[in-house]
N, C-alpha and C positions, 0 to 999 in steps of 0.2 A: 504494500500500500504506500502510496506516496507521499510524502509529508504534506499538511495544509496548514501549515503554522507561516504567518508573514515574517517581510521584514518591515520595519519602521513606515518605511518609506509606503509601501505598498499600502497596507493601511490604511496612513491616513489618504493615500489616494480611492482607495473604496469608501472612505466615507466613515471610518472608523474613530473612537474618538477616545483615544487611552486616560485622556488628561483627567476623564469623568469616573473613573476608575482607581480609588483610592489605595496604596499598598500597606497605610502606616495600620500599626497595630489596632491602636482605636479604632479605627474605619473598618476595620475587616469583622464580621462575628463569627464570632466563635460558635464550638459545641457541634451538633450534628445538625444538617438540613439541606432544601431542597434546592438545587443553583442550575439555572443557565448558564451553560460555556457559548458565553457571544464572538470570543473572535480568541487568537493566538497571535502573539509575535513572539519572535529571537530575541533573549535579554541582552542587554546593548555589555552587560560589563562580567556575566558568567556564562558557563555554560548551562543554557537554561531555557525554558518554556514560560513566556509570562500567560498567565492565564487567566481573561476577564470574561470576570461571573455576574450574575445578577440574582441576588436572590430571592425564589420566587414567595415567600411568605409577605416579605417586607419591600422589594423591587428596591432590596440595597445595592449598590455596585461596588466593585473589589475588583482585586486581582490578588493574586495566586501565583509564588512560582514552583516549576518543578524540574529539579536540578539533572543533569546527565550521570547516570549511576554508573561508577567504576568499573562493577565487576562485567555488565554487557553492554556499554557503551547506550543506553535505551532511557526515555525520560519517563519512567514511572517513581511512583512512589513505592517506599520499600515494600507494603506489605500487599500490594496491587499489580495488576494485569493489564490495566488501561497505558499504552504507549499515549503518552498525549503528544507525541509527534506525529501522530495520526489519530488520533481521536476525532471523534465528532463533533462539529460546532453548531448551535442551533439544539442540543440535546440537554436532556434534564439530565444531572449528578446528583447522586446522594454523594455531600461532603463532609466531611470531620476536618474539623479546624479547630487546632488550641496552641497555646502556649509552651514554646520552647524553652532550653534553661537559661535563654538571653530573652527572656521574656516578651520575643517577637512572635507575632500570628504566624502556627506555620502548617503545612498541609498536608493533612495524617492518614488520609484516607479517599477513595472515591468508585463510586461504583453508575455505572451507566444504569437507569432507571425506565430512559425513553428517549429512542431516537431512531428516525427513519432509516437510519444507515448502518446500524451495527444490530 
């Protein structure tokens, strides 16, 4: 499958609009619930997936990243199956999000719920 993650640039040429997508910790909620993955870009300074959500209880917006794992060069999250270099966009997540020991929002979990393409 082909990657569908942008770069910057791309983006904001579709009409995307990162800026409305908060990453600090306040801004992102925690604990488990239910999120639209609205778009992907390349993170400009790791190696990394940024990943903006919306989430559908409260139509919060976030982002999310998810880093390239060591052992198979692949951006999931440790304890998941979702490559979100391919992932579905336009698709409902169940997410887990808490607190790290640098007391940043960080992304623990996710599981596809709903989507026309996986």
């Amino acid at each position: 499958m082909e990657s569908n993650v942008l770069s910057w640039n791309v983006a904001l040429d579709r009409g995307y609009k990162p800026e409305l997508y908060p990453y600090a910790t306040e801004s992102v909620p925690l604990g488990e619930y239910r999120a639209v993955l609205d778009f992907k870009i390349w993170a400009k300074k790791a190696m990394a997936v940024s990943c903006y959500f919306t989430q559908k209880d409260s139509n919060v917006r976030f982002q999310l990243a998810v880093y390239r794992r060591q052992i198979d060069k692949e951006y999931k999250l440790d304890n998941d199956n979702i490559d979100f270099k391919v992932s579905p966009i336009d698709a409902i997540y169940l997410i887990s999000v808490a607190l790290n020991n640098k007391q940043k929002a960080a992304f623990k979990n996710a599981a596809i719920i709903e989507s026309e393409y996986y």
